[in-house]
Structure formats: C-alpha cells, structure tokens
N, C-alpha and C positions, 0 to 999 in steps of 0.2 A: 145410225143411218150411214147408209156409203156415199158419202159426198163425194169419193173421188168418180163415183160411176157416173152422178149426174151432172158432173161438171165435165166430164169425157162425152159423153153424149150430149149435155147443149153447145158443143163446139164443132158438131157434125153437122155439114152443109155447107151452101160457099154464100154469096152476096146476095142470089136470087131466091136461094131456099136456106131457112134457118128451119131445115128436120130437126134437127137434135134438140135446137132452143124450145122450137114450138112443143115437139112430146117430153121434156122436161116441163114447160108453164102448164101442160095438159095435168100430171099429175100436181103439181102443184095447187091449180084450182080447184080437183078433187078432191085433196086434204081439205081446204078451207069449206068447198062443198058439205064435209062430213061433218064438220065441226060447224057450219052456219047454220044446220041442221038442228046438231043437238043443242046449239043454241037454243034454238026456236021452241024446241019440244021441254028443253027443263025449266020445271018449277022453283020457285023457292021450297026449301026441305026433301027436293026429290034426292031419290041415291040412285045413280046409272052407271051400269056397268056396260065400256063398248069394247066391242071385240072384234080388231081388223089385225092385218096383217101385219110383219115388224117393221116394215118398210114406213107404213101410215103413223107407228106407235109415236117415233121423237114430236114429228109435226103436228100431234094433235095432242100431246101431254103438255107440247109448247103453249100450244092455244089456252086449252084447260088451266095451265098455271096461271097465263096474262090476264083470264077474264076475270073483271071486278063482280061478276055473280057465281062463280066457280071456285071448287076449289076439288081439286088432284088429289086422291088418295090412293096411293099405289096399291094396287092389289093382291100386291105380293106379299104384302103383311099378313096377308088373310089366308095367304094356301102354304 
C-alpha cells in the first residue's frame, strides 16, 4: 500500500475544509465496506475468492487475517 500517497493527501485542506482527510476516510470506509460485506455473506466452510484492486488488497487481507471466523489463504499458492 502507498501510505505515503495517503498521508499526502489527508493533509490537503486548511481549518475549514479537510478535502484530503475526508476522500482518504472515504476510501477507508470502502475497504471496511467490502469486507463488512464478505462478512455478512461467508458461511462456516465456505471458500471465497475476492478480487479487487491492489490498492484494497493490504486492508482487506488485514481484516481477513483479524477475523475470528476467517482465515487468509493466499492465493498465490494456487497460481
């Protein structure tokens, strides 16, 4: 992930507008979006394969490793 791009950009704006802060939390809430999602839809013994873009991939492998019903299987083992 390019942290330094999103820490450049939530520092755009002055006292009255946090542009940068706010479309940095924007994507932010989208990741957890995606992941409160595949929450919701996996079963116990399902196998899901998601496929977004590389920007999404750290913050939702993050999620996937913390959750106590999940577990992360890279799928680069597999190709």
């Amino acid at each position: 992930m390019q942290r330094g791009f999103y820490a450049r950009t939530a520092a755009i704006g002055n006292d009255s507008t946090d542009v940068g802060a706010n479309l940095v939390a924007h994507w932010h809430r989208r990741n957890i979006e995606i992941f409160s999602e595949l929450a919701r839809k996996a079963e116990s013994g399902d196998r899901i394969i998601v496929i977004f873009g590389a920007g999404h991939a750290p913050l939702l492998r993050y999620f996937v490793k913390n959750s106590p019903r999940m577990e992360f299987v890279d799928p680069l083992d597999y190709l």
